[in-house]
N, C-alpha and C positions, 0 to 999 in steps of 0.2 A: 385193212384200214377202214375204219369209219364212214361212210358218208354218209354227210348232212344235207339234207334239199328242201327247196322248196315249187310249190308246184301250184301255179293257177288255174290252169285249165284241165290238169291231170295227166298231161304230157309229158310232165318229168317224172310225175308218178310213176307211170306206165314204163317209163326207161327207168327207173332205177332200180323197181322189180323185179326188171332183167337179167340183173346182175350178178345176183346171188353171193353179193356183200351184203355185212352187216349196213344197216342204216337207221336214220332219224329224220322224221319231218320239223324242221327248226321253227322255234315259238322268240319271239323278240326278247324274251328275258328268258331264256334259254341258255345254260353257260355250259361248254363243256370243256374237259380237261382232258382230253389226248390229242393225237393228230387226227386231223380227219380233212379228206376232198368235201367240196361242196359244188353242184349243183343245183341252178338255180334257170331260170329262165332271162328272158329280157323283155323289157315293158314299154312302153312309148315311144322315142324314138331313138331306141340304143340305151336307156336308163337301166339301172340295177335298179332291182325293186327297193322299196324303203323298208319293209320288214326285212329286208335281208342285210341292208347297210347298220340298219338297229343293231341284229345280229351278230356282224362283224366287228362291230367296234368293241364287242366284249368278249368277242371270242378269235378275232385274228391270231393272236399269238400262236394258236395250235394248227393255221389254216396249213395248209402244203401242196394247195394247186385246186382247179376250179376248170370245170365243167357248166356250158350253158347251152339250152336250146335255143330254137328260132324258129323263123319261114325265112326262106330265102328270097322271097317277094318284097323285104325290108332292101336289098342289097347291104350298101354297108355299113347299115346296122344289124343285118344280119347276125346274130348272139352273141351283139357287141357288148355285154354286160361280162361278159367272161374279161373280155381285155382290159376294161377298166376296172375289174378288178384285180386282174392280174399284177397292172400297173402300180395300184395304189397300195397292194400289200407284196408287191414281191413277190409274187408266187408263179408257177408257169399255168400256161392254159393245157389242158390236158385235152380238151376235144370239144369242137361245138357240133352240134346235130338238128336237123329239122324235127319237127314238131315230137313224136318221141322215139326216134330214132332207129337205127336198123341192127340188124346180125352186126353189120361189117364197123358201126359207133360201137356196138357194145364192145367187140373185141379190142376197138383202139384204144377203149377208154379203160378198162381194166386192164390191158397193156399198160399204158400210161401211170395207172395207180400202183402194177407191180412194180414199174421202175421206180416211184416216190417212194413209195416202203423199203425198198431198196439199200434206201440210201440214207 
């Protein structure tokens, strides 16, 4: 499956590289037509970023679950951008991870993706 991210400080770079899925770094007029996970960070205090909510609104229809970083020095907003987007698109949260993540995140999280594909 796909995944689309975005990445400010190169944290989610650095994790998605990890992974050894196909991916894509998302551009605001960016449209695509399959399924795909996204990952994204969180910004202020708990906010999804606005490139990524641009993003979404033209491309939810293909989303199928959502991955975000953080610090945990936020508490809880901790890579609260995962949950509200979970929320607002129906999708599940597949894994949040500190800054870009470890062995034991990438395993969860590509667990998590093979159960979407899945299904």
């Amino acid at each position: 499956m796909l995944i689309a991210f975005d990445s400010k400080t190169g944290n989610v770079r650095r994790f998605v590289s990890k992974l050894g899925l196909p991916h894509v770094e998302i551009e605001p007029e960016m449209v695509i037509e399959e399924p795909f996970v996204l990952v994204t960070y969180t910004t202020g205090f708990g906010q999804v970023p606005e490139k990524v909510e641009r993003f979404l609104k033209r491309n939810h229809v293909y989303l199928r679950g959502v991955s975000a970083s953080g610090n945990r020095n936020w508490g809880a907003s901790f890579a609260k951008s995962a949950d509200t987007i979970a929320s607002q698109y129906g999708v599940p949260v597949i894994s949040k991870f500190e800054l870009s993540g470890t062995g034991r995140d990438v395993e969860q999280f590509t667990s998590g993706v093979a159960a979407i594909a899945t299904h």
